[in-house]
LOKOLVO-951646 format. One record per residue: z, y, x of N, C-alpha, C, CB in turn. Coordinates in Angstrom, 2 decimals. Glycine has a CB too. Example, Ala and Ser with C-alpha at 12.3 -4.5 7.8 and 13.67 -1.06 7.14 Angstrom:
BEGIN
{rec {7.80, -5.69, 13.19}, {7.80, -4.50, 12.30}, {7.80, -3.30, 13.20}, {9.05, -4.47, 11.31}}
{rec {7.08, -2.25, 12.85}, {7.14, -1.06, 13.67}, {7.87, 0.03, 12.90}, {5.72, -0.60, 14.08}}
END
This chain:
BEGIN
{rec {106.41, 75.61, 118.93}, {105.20, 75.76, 118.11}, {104.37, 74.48, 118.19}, {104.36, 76.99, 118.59}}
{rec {104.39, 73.45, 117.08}, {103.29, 72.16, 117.13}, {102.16, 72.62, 116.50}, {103.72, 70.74, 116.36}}
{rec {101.93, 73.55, 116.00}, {100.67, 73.97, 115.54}, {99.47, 74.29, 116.79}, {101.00, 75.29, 114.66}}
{rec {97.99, 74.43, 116.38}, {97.46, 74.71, 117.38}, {97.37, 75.89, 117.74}, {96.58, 74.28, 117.42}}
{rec {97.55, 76.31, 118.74}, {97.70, 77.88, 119.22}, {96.43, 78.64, 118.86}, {97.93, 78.04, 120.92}}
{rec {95.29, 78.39, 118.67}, {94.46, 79.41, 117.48}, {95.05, 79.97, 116.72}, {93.60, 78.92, 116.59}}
{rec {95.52, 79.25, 115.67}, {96.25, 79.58, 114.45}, {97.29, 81.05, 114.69}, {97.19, 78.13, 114.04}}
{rec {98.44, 80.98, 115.72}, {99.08, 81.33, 116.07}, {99.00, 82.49, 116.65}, {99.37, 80.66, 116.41}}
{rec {97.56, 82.96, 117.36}, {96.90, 84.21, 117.86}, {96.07, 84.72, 116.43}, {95.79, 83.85, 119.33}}
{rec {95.22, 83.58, 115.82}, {94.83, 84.64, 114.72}, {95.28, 85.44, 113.84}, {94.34, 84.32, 114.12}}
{rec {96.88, 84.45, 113.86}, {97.67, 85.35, 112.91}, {98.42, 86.22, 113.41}, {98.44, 84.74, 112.11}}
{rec {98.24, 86.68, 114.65}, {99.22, 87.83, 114.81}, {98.21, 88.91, 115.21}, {100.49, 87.57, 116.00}}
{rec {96.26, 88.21, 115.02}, {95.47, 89.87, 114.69}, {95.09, 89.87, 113.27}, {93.85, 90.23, 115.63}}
{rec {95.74, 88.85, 112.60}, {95.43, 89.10, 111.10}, {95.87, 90.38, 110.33}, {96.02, 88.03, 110.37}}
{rec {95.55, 91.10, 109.36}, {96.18, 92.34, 109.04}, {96.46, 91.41, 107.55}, {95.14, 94.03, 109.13}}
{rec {95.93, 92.09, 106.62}, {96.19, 91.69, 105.38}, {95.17, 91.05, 104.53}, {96.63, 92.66, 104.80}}
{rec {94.66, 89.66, 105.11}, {93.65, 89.68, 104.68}, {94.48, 87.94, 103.48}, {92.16, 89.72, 106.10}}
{rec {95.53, 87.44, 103.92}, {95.93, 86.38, 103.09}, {96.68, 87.26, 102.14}, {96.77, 85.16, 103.81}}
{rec {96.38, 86.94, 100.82}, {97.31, 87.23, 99.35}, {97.79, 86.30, 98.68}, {96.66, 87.86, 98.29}}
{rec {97.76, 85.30, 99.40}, {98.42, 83.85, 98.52}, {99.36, 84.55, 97.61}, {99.42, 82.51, 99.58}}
{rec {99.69, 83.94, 96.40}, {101.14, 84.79, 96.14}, {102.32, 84.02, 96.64}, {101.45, 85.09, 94.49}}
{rec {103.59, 84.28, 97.15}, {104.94, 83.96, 97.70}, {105.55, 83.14, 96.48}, {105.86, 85.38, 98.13}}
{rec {106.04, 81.84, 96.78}, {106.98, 81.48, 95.86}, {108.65, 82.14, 96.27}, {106.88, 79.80, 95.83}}
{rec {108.94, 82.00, 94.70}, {110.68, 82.24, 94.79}, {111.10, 81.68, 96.32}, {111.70, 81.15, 93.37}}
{rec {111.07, 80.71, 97.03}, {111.52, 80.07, 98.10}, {111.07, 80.60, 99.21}, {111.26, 78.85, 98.07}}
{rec {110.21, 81.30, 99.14}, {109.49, 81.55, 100.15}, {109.96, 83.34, 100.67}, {107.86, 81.22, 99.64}}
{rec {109.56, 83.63, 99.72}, {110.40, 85.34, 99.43}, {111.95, 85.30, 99.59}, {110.20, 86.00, 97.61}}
{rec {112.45, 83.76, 99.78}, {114.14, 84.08, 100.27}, {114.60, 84.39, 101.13}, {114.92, 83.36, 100.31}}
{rec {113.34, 83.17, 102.11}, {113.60, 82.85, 103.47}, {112.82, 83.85, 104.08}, {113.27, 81.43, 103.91}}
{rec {111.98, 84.63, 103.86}, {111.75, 85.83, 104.20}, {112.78, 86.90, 104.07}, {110.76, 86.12, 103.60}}
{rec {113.75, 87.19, 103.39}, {114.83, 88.37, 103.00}, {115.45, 87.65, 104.31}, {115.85, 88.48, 101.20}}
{rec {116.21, 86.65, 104.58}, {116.71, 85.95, 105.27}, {115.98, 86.14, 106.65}, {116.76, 84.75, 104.66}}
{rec {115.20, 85.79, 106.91}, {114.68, 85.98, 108.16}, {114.49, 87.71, 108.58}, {113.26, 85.14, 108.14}}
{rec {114.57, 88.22, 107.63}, {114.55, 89.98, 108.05}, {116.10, 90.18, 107.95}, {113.54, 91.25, 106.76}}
{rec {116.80, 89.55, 107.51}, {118.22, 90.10, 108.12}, {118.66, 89.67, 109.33}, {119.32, 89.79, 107.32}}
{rec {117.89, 89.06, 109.82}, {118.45, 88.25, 111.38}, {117.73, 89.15, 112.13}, {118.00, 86.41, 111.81}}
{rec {116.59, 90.15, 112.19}, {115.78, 91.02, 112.95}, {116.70, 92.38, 113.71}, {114.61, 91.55, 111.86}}
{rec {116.21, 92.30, 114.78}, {117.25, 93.67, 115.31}, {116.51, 94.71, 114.40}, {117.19, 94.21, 117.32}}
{rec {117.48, 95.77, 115.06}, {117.14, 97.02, 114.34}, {115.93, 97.87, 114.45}, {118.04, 97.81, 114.59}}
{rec {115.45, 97.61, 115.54}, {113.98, 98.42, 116.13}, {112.79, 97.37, 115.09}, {113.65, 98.16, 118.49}}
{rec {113.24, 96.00, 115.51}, {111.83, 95.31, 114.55}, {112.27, 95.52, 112.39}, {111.78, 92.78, 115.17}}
{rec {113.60, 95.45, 112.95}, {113.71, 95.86, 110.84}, {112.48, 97.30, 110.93}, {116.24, 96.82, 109.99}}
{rec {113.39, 98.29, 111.60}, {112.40, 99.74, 111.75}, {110.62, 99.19, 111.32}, {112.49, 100.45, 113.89}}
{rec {110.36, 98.64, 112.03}, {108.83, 98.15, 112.00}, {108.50, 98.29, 110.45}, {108.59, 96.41, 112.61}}
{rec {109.12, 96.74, 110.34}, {108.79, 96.03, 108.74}, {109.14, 97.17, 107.95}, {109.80, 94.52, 108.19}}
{rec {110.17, 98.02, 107.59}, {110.60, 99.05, 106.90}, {108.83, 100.00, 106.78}, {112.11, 99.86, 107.89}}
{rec {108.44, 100.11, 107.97}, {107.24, 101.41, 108.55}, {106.03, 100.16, 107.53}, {106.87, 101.70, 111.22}}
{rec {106.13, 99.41, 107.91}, {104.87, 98.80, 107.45}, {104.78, 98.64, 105.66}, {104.79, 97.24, 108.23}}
{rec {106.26, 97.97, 105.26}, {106.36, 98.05, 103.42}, {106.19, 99.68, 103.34}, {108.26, 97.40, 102.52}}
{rec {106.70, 100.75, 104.03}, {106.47, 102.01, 103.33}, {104.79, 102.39, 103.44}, {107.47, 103.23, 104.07}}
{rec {104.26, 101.93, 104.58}, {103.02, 102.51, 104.62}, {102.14, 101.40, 103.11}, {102.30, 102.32, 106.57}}
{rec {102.86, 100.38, 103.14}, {101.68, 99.50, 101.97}, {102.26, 99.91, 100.58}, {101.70, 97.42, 102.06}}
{rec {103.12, 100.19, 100.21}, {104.28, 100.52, 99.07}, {105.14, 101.40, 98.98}, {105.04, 99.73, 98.90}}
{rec {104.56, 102.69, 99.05}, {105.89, 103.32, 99.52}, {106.49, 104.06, 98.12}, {105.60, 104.52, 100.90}}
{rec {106.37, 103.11, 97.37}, {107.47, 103.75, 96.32}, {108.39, 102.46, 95.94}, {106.68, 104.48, 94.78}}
{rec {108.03, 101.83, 96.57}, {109.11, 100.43, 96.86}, {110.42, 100.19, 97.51}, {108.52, 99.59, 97.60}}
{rec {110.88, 101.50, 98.28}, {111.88, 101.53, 99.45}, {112.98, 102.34, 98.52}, {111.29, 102.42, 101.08}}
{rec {113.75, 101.67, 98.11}, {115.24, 102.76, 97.86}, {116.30, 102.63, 98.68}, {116.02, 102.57, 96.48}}
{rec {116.61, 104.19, 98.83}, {117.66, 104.68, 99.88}, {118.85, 104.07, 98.79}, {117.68, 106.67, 100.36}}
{rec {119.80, 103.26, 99.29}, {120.98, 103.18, 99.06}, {122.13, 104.72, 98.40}, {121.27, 102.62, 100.40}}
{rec {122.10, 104.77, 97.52}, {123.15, 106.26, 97.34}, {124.54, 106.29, 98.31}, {123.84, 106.36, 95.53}}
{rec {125.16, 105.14, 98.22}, {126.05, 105.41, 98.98}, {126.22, 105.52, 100.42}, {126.65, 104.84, 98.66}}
{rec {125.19, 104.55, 100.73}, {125.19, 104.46, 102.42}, {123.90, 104.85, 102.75}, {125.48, 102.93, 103.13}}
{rec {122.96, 106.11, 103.43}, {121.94, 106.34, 103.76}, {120.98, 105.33, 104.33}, {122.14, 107.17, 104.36}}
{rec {122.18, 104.80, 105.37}, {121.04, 103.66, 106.36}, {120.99, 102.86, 105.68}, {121.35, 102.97, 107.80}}
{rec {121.69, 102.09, 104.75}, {120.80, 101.21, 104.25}, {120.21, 101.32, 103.52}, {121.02, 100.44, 104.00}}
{rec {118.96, 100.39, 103.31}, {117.70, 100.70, 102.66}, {117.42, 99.49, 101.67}, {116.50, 100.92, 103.77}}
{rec {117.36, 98.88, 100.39}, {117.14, 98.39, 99.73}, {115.81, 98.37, 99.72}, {117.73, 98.62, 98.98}}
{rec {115.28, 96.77, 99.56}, {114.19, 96.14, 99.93}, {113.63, 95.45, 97.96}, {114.75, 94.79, 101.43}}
{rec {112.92, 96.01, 97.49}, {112.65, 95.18, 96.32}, {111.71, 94.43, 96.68}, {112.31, 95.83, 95.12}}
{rec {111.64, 92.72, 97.09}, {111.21, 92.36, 97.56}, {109.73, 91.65, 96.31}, {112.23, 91.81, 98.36}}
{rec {110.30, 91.77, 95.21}, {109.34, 91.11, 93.98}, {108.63, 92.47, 93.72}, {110.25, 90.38, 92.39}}
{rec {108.59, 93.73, 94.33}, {107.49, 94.50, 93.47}, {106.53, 94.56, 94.61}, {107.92, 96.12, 92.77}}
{rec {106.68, 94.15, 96.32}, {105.83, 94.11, 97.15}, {104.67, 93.44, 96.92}, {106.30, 93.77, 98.05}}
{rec {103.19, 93.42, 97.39}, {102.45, 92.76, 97.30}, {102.35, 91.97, 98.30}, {101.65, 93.25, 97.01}}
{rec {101.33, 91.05, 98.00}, {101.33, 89.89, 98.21}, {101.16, 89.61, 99.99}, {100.27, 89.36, 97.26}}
{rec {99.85, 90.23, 99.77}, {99.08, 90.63, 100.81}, {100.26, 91.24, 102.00}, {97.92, 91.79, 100.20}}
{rec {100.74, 92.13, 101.57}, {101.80, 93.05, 102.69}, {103.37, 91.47, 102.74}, {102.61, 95.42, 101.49}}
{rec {103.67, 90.60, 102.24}, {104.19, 89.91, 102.30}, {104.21, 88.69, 103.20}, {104.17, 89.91, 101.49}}
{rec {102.90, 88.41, 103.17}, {102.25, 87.20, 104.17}, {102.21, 87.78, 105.09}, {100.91, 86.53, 104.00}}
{rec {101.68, 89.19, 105.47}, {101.38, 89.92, 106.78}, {103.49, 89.88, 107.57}, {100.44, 92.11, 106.21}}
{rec {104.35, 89.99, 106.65}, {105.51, 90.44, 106.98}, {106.20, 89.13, 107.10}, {106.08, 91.46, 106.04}}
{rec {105.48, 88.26, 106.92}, {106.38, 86.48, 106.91}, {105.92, 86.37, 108.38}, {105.62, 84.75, 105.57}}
{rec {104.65, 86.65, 108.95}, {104.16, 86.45, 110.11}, {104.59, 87.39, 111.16}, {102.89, 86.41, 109.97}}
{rec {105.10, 88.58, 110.75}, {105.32, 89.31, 111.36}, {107.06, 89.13, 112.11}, {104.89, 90.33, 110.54}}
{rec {107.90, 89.13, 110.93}, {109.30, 88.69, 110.92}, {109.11, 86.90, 111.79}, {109.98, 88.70, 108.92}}
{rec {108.80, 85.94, 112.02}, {108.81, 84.52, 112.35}, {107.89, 84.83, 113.87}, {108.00, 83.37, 110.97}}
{rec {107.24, 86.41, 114.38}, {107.28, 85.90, 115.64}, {108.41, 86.84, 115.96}, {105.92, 85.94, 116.54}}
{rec {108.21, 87.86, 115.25}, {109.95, 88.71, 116.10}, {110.89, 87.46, 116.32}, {111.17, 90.11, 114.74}}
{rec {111.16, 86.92, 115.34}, {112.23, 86.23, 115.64}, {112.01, 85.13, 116.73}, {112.69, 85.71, 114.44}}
{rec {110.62, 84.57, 117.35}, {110.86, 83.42, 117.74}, {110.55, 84.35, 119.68}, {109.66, 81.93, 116.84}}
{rec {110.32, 85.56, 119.48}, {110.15, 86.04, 120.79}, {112.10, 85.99, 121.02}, {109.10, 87.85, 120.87}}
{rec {112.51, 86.73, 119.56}, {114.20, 87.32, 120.12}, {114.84, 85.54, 120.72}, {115.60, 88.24, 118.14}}
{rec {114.39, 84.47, 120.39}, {115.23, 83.22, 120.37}, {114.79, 82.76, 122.07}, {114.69, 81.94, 118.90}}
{rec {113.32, 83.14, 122.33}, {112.68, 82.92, 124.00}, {113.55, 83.18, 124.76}, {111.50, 83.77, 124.55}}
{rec {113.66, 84.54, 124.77}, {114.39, 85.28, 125.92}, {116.04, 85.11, 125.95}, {114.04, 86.89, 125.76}}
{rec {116.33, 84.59, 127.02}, {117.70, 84.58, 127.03}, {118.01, 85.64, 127.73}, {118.30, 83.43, 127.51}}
{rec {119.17, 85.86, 127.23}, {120.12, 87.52, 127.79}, {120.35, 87.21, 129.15}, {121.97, 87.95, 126.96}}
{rec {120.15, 88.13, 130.23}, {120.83, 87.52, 131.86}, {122.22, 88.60, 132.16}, {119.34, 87.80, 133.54}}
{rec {123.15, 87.45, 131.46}, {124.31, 88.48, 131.72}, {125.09, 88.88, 133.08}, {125.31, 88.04, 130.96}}
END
């Protein structure tokens, strides 16, 4: 992290208060960064788009567990909250090394 660590605590008590809107590029590497998430933090993000959108989540017909993500009808607001959310899951899962 070269940023200053303010930044870095405010945004993880930030709720939804940035709505920038997401570019195409940005909304990729977000899909992308939520497929690298274990299954308990996907669970999360899943809990959080249903609580902001919840007519946004389609169950897959063929396969229950998976869950189709329409990532262009989310808002904005719940997007920035979930870029910040997904980039520390991931940078806690990369900290900890496994002690095998």
């Amino acid at each position: 992290h070269g940023d200053a660590p303010s930044t870095g605590k405010r945004m993880l008590e930030q709720d939804f208060t940035n709505d920038s809107p997401m570019s195409y590029e940005e909304k990729r590497e977000l899909c992308a960064n939520m497929n690298k998430l274990p299954g308990k933090k996907l669970g999360s993000v899943v809990q959080i788009i249903h609580d902001r959108n919840p007519k946004i989540l389609q169950q897959n017909g063929e396969d229950p567990d998976e869950i189709e993500i329409d990532i262009d009808r989310i808002d904005a607001a719940t997007l920035r909250y979930l870029e910040v959310f997904v980039k520390e899951a991931l940078s806690k899962k990369t900290n900890k090394k496994p002690k095998n």
